[in-house]
Structures are given as C-alpha cells and as structure tokens.
N, C-alpha and C positions, 0 to 999 in steps of 0.2 A: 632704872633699867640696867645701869653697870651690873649689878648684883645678878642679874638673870644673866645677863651675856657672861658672867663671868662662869656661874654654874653651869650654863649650857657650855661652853668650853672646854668645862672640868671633865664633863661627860664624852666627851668628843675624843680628848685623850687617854681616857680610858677606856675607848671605843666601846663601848657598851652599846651604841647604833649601829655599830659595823656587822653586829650579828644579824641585824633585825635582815641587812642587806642577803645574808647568806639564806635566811627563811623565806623571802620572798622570791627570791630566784627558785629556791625549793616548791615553792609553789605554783610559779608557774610552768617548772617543769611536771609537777604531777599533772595538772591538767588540763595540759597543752598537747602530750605528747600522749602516744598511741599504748607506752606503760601507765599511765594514771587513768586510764579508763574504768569511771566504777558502772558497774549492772546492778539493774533490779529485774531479778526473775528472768535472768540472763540476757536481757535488752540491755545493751548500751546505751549509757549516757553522755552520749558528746554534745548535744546542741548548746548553743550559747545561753538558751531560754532555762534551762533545766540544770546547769550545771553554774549559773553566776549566782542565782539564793545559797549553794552549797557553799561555794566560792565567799560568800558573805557570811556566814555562818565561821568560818575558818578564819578568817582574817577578824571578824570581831573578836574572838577569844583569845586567839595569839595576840589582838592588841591590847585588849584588854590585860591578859596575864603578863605584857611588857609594860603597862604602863605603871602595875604593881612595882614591877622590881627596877624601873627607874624612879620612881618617886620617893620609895620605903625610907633611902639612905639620906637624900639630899640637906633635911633639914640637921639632924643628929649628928652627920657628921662636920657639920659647919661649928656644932657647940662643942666636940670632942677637939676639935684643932683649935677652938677659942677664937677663930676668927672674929664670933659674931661680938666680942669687945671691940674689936675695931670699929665695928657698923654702928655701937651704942654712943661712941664720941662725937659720929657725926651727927647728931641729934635723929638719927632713924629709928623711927616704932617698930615696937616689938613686931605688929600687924603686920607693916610695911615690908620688913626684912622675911616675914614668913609666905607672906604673899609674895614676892620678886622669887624667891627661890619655890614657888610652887609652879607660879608663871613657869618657870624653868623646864618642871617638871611635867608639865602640859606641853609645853610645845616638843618638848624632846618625846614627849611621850605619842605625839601627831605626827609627824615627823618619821618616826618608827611605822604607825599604820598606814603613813602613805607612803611608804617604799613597798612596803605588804602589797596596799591597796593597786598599787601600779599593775600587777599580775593580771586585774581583773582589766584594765584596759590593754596591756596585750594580749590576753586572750581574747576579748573581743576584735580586736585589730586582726587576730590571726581565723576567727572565724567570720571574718567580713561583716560583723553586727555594726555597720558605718551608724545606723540609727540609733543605736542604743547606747555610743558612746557620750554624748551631750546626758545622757540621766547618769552617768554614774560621779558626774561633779556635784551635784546635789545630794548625790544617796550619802558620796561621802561622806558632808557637812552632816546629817544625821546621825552618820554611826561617831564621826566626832565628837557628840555630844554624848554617848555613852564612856566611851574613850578619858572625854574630860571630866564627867564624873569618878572614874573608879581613882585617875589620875587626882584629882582634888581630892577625896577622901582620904585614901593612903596618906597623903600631905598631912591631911589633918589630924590625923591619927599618930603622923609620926610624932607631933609635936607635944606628945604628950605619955606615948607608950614606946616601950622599948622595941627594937624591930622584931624579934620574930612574935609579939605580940602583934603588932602590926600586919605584920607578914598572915597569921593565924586567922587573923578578923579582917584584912581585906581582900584574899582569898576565899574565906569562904562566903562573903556578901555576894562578892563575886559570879561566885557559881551559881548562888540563890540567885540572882538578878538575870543570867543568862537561861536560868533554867526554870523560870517564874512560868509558864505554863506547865510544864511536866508536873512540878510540886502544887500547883494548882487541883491537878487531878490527885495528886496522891494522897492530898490532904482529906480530900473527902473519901479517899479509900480505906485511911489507916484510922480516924476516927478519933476518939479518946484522946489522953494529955498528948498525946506525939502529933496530930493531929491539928490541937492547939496550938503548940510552940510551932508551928510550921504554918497555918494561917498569920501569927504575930510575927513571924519573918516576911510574910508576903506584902506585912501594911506596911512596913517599916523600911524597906528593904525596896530602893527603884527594881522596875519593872522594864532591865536594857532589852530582853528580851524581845520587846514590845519597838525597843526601838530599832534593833534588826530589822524586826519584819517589817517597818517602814521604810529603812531602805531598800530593801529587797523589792519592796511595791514600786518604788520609785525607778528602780531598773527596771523592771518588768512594764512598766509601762501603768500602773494599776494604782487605784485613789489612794494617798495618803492621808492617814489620820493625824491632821494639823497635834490635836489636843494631847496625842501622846509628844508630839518634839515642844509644846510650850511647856508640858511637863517637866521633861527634861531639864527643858532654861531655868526653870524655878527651884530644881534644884541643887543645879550649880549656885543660883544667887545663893541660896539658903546654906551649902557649904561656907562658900565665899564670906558670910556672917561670921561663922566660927572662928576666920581668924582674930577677931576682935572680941573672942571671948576664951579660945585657949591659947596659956602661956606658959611658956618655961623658966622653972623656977631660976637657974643658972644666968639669966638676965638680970 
C-alpha cells in the first residue's frame, strides 16, 4: 500500500484534485442558483425530481473524462524516473507494482467524483428533498463502478501504449460507453460496414451508460436493474486480470 499512498500524494502536490474542487463548486452554482435554470419549451426546470438525472449525467462525464487524465500518466511516468528499479529489488511483481499504482489511480480518481457528486447533495439540501438524500449514497456507489472502469482501463492501457495513444483509445471507448443508447439507434440507421464497426464497438465496449441510468433510478426512487451493476463488477474483475498479463518491457 506504500506505493499507492505514495502516488496518491504525488497527485495531491501536483494538485491535479484541486481542479476537480473548482468544477464541482461550478456545478452547483449552475444549478442551484436562479442563472443555471434550463427550460424546455420555455417551462422551467428547477424541481429536484427533474433536474438530479441531469445533474447525474454531468457529473458522470466530467468524472469519467477526470478519471482518464489522472490515470493516463501514473504508471509511464514511474518508468521514465526509473523508480520502478527501486520496487524490482524489493522483490515486488511486475503485477503488484502496476496494480498499487492503479489502486491509486482509482481512488484519486473517486475522490474527484465525489467532490463533483457533493453538488447533488447540496442541491437537494437546498431544495428540501430531506427524502431523497439517503438514495444518493447508493446511486453513488453505482456511478462508482463506471468511474472505476474507465479509471482501470486507462491503467491498463497505459502499461503498454504510449499516452496520447492511450489518451486516443480511452477517450473515445469512453464516449462509446456513455453514449451506448444514441449509437444504439444510429447503428441500425446508417446500416452497411459503418453500421457494423459500430455494433462491434457496442459488444466490446461496457455499456456505462446503462449504468447512469441506474443510478439516476436509484435517486428517483425507481427499480434498479441489479444485472447491469454485476455487470459492471465482472468487468473490473476481468480488467484487474490483465495486470497479470501486460508488462513492460524496461522491467
């Protein structure tokens, strides 16, 4: 665990978290306050019911696209400074050391969405939803698990591709993943090879999407679909494999 506290530290002083803090205050001055009011069809949307899935939707993407650019770096630059010779003497697996510093990368990267996620408990504190605030501990631990996928990946990916390679292909799984209904439909609109490669991004590619909208149900008050969150678990586990199958040559 030294190794994790010591990269979460690294990250602390190069406050790379301290932004997440200025977003999320961003956030709930949009909409808390009487300028971030959005309409449909010139109907205001202020209620707490109608405006927390929105609120969730915004806070998984912003945490998602942070949990990219804390993770991207962590491992590559541990081999660029050569530290990780120091780690090889003490008899630590390659595995080991790449898992403590993803660990890292996970938690800094949760950490970040729940300074986000805090917005959506004062905004319900500020619209007196005293009931609603007990579901949004749970919704959390859902959008979590999307969180720690994109967060795990990147990891894994870094350990083998250079960053803006990494950068390129965990960003755009990314998008795929959040936006696995939209391309859903579009796939059976466009048809033909494009069509194709866009169903083979849907098998291939989680479906966070899906895990939004469980937590957004779980605020709302509204059944959740257990089978989408053991999904999810299964494929963290199935990340969590690959560190005991990709390694870097420079060990």
């Amino acid at each position: 665990m030294t190794i994790t506290i010591n990269a979460l530290k690294e990250k602390i002083r190069r406050k790379e978290l301290y932004v997440v803090a200025v977003l999320g205050l961003l956030l709930v001055i949009l909409f808390s306050s009487g300028a971030g009011t959005l309409t449909i069809d010139g109907e205001p949307i202020t209620g707490y019911g109608k405006m927390a899935p929105i609120m969730i939707v915004v806070v998984n993407a912003l945490s998602g696209a942070l949990a990219i650019a804390l993770s991207i770096r962590t491992i590559p630059n541990e081999y660029e400074r050569k530290t990780s010779h120091l780690i090889w003497i003490r008899d630590v697996k390659q595995w080991q050391y790449h898992g403590y510093l993803s660990l890292a990368n996970i938690i800094s990267s949760l950490i970040a969405a729940l300074i986000m996620y805090l917005g959506l408990f004062i905004f319900a504190v500020i619209k007196q939803e005293t009931q609603g605030l007990y579901r949004l501990i749970p919704a959390f631990f859902i959008m979590a698990i999307g969180v720690c996928i994109v967060s795990l990946f990147t990891s894994v990916l870094s350990i083998v591709l250079p960053g803006m390679a990494v950068g390129i292909i965990s960003a755009g799984c990314f998008l795929v993943g959040i936006f696995h209904g939209v391309l859903e439909i579009a796939k059976d609109m466009v048809g033909g090879f494009t069509g194709g490669i866009i169903s083979v991004l849907l098998k291939i590619i989680p479906n966070l999407n899906e895990l939004q909208a469980q937590a957004g149900n779980m605020i709302g008050g509204e059944a959740v679909n257990s089978h989408e969150i053991f999904k999810g678990l299964l494929i963290i586990y199935i990340l969590t494999l690959l560190f005991f199958v990709f390694k870097r040559k420079e060990a």
